[in-house]
N, CA, C and O atoms as CSV, one atom per row, in Angstrom:
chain,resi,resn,atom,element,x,y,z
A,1,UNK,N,N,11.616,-14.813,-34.063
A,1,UNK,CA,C,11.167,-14.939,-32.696
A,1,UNK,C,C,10.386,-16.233,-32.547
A,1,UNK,O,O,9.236,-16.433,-32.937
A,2,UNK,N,N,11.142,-17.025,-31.962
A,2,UNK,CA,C,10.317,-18.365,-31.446
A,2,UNK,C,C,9.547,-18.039,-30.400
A,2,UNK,O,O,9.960,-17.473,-29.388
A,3,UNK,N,N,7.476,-18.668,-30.785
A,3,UNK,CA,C,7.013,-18.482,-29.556
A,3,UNK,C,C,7.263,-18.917,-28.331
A,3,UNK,O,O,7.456,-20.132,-28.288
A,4,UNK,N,N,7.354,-18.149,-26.944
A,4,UNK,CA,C,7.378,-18.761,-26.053
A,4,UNK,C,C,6.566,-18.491,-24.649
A,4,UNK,O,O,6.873,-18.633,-23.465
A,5,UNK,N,N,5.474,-18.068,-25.281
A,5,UNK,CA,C,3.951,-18.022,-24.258
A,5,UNK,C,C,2.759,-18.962,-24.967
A,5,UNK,O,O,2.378,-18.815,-26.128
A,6,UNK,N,N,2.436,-19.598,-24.366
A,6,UNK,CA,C,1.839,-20.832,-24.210
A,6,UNK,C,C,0.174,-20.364,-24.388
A,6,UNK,O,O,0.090,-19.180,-24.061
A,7,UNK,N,N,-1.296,-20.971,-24.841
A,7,UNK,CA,C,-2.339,-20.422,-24.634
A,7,UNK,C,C,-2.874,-19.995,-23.777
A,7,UNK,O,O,-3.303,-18.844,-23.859
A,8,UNK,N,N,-3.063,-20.788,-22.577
A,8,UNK,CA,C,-3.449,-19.922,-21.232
A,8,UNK,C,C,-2.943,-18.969,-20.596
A,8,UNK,O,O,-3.562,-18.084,-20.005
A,9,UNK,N,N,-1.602,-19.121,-20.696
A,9,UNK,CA,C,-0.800,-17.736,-20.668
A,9,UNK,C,C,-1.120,-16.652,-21.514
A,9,UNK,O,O,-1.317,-15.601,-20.903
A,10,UNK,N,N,-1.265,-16.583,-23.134
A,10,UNK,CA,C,-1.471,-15.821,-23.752
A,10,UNK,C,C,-3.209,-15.153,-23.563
A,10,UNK,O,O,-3.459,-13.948,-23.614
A,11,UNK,N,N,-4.159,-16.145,-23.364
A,11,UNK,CA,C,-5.409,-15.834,-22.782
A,11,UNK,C,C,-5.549,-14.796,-21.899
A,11,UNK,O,O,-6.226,-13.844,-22.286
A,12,UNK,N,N,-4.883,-14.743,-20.385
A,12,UNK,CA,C,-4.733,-14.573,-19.544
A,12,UNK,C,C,-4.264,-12.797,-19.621
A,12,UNK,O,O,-4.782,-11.807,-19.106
A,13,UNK,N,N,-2.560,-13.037,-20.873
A,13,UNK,CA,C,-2.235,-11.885,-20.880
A,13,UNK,C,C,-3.221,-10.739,-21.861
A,13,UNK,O,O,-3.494,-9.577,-21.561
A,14,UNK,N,N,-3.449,-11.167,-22.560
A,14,UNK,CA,C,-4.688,-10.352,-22.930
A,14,UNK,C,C,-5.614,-9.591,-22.277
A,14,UNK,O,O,-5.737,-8.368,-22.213
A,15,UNK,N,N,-6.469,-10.793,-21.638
A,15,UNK,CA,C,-7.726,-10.568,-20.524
A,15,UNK,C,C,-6.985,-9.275,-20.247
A,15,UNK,O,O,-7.140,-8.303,-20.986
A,16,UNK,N,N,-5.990,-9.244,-18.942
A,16,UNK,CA,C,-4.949,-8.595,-18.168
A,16,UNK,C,C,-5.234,-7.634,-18.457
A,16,UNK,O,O,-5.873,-6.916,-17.688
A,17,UNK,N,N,-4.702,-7.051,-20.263
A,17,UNK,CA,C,-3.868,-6.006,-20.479
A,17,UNK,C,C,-4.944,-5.318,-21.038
A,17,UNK,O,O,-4.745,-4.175,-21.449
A,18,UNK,N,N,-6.343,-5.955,-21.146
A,18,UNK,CA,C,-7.349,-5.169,-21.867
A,18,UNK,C,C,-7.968,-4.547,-20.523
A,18,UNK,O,O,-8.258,-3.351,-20.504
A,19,UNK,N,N,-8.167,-5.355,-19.409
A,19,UNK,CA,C,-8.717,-4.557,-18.278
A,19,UNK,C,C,-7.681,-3.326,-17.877
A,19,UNK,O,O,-8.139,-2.186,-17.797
A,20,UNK,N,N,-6.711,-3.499,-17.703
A,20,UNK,CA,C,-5.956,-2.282,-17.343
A,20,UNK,C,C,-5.772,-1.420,-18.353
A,20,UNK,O,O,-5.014,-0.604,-17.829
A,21,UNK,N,N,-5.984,-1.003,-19.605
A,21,UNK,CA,C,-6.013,0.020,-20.510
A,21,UNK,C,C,-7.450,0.355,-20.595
A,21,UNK,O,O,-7.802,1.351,-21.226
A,22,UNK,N,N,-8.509,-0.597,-19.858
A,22,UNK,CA,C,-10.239,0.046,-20.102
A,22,UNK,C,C,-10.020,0.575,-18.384
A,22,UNK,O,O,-10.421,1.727,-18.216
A,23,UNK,N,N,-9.530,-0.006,-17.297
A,23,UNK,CA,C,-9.366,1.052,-16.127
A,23,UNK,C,C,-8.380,2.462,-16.389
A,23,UNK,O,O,-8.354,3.453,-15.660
A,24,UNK,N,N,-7.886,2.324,-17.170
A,24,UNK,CA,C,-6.719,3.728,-17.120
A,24,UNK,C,C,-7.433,4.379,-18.186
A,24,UNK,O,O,-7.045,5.542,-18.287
A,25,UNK,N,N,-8.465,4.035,-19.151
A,25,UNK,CA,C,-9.362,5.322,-20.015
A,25,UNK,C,C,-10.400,5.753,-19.347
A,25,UNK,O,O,-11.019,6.742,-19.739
A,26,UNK,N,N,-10.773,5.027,-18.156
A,26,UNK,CA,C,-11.851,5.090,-17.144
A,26,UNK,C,C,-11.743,6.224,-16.327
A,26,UNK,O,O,-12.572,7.121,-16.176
A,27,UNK,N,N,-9.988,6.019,-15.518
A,27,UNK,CA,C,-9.781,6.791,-14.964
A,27,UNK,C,C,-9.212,8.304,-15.502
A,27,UNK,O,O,-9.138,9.252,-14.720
A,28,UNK,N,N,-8.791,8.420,-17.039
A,28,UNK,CA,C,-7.980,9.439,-17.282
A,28,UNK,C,C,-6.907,9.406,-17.384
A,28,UNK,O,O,-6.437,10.484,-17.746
A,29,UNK,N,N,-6.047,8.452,-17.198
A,29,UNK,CA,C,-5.146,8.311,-16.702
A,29,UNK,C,C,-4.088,7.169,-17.433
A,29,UNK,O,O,-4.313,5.961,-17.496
A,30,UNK,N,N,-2.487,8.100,-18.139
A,30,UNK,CA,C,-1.724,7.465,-18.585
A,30,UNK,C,C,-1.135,6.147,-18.282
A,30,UNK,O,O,-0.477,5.288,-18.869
A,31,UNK,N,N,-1.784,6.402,-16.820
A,31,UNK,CA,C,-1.189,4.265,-16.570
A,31,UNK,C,C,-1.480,3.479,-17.285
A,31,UNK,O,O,-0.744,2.595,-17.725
A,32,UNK,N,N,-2.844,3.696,-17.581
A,32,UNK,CA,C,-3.638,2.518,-18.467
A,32,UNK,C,C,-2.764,1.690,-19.532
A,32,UNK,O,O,-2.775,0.501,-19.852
A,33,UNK,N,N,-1.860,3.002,-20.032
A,33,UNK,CA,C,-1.023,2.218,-21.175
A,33,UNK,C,C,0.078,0.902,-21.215
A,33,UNK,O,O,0.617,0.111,-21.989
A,34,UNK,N,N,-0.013,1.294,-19.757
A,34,UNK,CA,C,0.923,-0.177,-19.091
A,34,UNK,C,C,-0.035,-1.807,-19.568
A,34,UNK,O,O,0.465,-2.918,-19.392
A,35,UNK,N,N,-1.491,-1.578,-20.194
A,35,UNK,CA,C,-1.756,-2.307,-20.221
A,35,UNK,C,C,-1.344,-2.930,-21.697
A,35,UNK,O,O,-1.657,-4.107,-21.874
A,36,UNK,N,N,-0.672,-2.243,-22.764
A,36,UNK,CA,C,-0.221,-2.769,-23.317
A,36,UNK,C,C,0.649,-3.358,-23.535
A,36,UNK,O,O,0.887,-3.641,-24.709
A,37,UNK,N,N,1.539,-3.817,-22.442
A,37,UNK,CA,C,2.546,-4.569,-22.816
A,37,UNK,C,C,1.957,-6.163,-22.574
A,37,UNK,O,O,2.563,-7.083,-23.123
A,38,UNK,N,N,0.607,-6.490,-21.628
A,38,UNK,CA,C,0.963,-7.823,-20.937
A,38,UNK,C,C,0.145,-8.375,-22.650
A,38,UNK,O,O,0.271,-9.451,-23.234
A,39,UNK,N,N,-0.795,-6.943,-23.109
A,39,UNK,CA,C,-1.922,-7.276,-24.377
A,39,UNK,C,C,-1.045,-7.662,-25.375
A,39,UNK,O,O,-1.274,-8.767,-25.867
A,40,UNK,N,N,0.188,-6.851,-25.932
A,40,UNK,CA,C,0.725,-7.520,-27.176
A,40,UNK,C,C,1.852,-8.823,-26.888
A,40,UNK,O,O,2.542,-9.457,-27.687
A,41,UNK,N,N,1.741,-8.907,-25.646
A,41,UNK,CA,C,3.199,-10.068,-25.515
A,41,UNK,C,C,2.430,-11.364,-25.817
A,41,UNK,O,O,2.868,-12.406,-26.304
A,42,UNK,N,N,1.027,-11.025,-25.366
A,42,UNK,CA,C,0.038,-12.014,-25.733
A,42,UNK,C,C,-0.523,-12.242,-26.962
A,42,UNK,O,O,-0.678,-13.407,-27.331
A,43,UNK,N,N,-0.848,-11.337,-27.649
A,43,UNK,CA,C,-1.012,-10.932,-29.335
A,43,UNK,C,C,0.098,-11.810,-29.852
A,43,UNK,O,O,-0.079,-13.006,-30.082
A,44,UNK,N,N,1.576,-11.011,-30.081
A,44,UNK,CA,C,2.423,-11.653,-30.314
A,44,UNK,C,C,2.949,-13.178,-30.057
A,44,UNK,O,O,3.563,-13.777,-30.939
A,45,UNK,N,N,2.677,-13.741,-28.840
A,45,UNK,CA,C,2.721,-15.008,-28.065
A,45,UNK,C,C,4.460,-14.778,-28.347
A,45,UNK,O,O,5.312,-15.620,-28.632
A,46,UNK,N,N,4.567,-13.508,-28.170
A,46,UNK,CA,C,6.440,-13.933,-27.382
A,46,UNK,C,C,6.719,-13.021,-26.474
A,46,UNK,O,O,6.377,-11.900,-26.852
A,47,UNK,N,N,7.266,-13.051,-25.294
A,47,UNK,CA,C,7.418,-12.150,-24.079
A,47,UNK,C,C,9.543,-12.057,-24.093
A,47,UNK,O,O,10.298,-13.016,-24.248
A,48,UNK,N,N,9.779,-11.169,-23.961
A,48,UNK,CA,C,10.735,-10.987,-23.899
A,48,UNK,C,C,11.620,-11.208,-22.576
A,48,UNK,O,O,12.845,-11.330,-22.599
A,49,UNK,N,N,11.083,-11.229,-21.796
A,49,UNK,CA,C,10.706,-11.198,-20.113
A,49,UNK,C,C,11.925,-12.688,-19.979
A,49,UNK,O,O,13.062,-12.758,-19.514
A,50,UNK,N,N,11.015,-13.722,-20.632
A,50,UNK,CA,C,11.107,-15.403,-20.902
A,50,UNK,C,C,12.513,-15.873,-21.499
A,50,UNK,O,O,12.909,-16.959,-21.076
A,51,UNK,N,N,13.273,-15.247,-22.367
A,51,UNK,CA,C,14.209,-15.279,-22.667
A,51,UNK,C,C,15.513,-15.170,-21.948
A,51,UNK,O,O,16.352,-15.988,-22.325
A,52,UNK,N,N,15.776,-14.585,-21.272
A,52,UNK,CA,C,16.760,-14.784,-20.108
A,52,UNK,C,C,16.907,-15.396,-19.537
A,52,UNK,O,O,18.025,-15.832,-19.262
A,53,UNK,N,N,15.497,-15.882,-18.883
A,53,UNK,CA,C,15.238,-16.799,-17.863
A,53,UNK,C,C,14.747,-18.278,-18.188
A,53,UNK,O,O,14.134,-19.040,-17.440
A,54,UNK,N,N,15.073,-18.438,-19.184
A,54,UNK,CA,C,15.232,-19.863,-20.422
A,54,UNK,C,C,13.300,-20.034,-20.161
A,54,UNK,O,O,12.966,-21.176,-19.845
A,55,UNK,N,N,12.547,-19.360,-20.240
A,55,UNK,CA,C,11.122,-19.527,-19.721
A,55,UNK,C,C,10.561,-20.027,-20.755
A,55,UNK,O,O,11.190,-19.835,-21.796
A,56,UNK,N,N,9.272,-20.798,-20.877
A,56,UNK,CA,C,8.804,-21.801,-22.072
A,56,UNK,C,C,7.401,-22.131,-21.377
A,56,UNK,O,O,7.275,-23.118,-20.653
A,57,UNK,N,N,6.293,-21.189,-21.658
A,57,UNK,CA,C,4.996,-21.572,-21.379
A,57,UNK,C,C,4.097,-22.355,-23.021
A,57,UNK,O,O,2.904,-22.599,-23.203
A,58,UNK,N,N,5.011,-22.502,-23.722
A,58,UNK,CA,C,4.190,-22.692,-24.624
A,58,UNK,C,C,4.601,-24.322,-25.069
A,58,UNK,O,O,5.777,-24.515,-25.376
A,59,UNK,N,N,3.707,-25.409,-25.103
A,59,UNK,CA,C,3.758,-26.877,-24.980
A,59,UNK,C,C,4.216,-27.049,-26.763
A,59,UNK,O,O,5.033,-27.936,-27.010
A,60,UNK,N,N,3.827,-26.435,-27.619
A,60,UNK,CA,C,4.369,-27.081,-29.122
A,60,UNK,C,C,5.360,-26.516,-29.335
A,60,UNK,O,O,5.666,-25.434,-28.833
A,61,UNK,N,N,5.922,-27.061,-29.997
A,61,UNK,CA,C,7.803,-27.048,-30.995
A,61,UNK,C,C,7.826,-26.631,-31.820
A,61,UNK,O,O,8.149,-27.406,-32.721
A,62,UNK,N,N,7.478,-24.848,-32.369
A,62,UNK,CA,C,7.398,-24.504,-33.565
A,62,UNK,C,C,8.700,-24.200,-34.323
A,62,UNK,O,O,8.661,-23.857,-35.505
């Protein structure tokens, strides 16, 4: 898997995915878990999303 989320992107998806899994333990509530997808695409720094759509947030050539 070549990365293809970029740092501020990956920043961002984190932030994201940690607030919405601390609002959905807040609330009780299985949504929260939605917050793991934006948290590990960011962990990971590869989104699957990006691939179809030839997408490339990330500036180095690994």
């Amino acid at each position: 898997m070549k990365c293809n989320v970029g740092p501020t992107d990956r920043l961002l998806r984190i932030i994201i995915g940690l607030v919405i899994l601390v609002i959905g333990y807040i609330n009780s509530s299985w949504w929260g878990l939605i917050g793991l997808i934006p948290l590990l695409t960011g962990l990971f720094r590869w989104c699957p999303l990006y691939k179809p759509f030839k997408l490339n947030t990330n500036n180095n050539t690994e």
